[in-house]
C-alpha positions in Angstrom: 0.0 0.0 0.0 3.3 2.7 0.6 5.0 1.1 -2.3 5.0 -0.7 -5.4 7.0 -3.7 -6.7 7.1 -1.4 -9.6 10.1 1.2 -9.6 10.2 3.8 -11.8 13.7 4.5 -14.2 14.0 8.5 -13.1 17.5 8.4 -14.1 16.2 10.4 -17.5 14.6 13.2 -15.5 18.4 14.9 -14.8 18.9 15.0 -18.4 15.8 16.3 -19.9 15.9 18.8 -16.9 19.5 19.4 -18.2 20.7 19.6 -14.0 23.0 17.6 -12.1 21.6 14.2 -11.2 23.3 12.1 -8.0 22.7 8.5 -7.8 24.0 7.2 -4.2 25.0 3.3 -3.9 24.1 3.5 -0.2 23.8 4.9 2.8 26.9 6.7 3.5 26.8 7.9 -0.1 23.4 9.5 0.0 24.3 11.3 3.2 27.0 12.9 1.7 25.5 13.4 -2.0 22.8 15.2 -0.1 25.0 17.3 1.7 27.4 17.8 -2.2 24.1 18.7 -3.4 23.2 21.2 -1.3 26.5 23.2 -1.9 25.7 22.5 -5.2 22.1 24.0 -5.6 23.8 26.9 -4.4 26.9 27.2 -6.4 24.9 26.5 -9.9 21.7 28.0 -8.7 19.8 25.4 -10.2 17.5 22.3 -8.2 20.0 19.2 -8.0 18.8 15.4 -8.2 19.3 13.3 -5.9 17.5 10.0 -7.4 17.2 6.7 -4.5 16.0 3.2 -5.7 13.2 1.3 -3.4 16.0 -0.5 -1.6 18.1 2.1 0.1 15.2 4.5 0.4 14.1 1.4 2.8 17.0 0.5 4.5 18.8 1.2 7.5 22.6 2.3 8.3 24.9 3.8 10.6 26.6 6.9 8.8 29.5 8.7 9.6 28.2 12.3 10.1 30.1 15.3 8.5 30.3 18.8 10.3 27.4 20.6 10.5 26.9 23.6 8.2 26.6 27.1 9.3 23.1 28.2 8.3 22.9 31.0 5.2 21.6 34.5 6.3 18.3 35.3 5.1 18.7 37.3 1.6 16.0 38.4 -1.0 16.6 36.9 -4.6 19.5 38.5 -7.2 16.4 37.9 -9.4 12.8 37.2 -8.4 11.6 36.7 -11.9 13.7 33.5 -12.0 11.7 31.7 -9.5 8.2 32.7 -11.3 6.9 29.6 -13.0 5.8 31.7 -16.3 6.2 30.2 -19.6 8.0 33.2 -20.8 10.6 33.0 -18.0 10.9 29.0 -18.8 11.7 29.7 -22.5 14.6 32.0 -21.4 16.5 28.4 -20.9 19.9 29.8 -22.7 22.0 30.3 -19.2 21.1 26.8 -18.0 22.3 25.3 -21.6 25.3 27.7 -21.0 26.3 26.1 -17.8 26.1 22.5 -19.1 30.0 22.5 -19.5 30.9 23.6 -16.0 28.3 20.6 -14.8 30.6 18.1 -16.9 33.9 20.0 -15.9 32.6 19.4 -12.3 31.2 15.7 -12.8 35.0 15.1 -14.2 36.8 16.2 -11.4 34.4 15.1 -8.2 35.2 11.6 -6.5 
């Protein structure tokens, strides 16, 4: 009834959203992805995929835990328009195409 036997392949949704998709293998791995992800919304200022299967959204593990992170002070948006769901603010798409490089400079040189 909370599930299916059914999974869904979501691993096309990072590339037809043309963002940064992280796929952890475990536990340990989606703690920090989450935490990479984070620093990364912010650094690209784009939303950042982090895609879990069934099995490790349902499992159980000790983690290592990082440092906490200093919270961000409370600012207004560079640009409100950007976070408007228009269609005529989606169609203005040419910076995120733009970026794509520096996501695949960064996917080559990230552990």
């Amino acid at each position: 009834m909370h599930s299916s036997q059914n999974e869904q392949d979501s691993r096309c949704y990072g590339e037809f959203a043309r963002i940064v998709m992280l796929e952890p293998a475990n536990q340990q791995e989606a703690y920090e992805m989450t935490r990479e992800a984070l620093g990364l919304s912010e650094r690209f200022q784009i939303p950042i995929l982090v895609r879990l299967v069934t099995r490790l959204a349902h499992s159980r593990a000790v983690v290592r835990l990082g440092e906490p992170r200093a919270e961000n002070p409370v600012t207004r948006a560079a640009n409100p328009n950007a976070w408007i769901l228009l269609p005529s603010n989606a169609a203005s798409n040419g910076a995120l195409l733009e970026r794509q490089k520096t996501f695949l400079e960064w996917s080559g040189s990230t552990p």
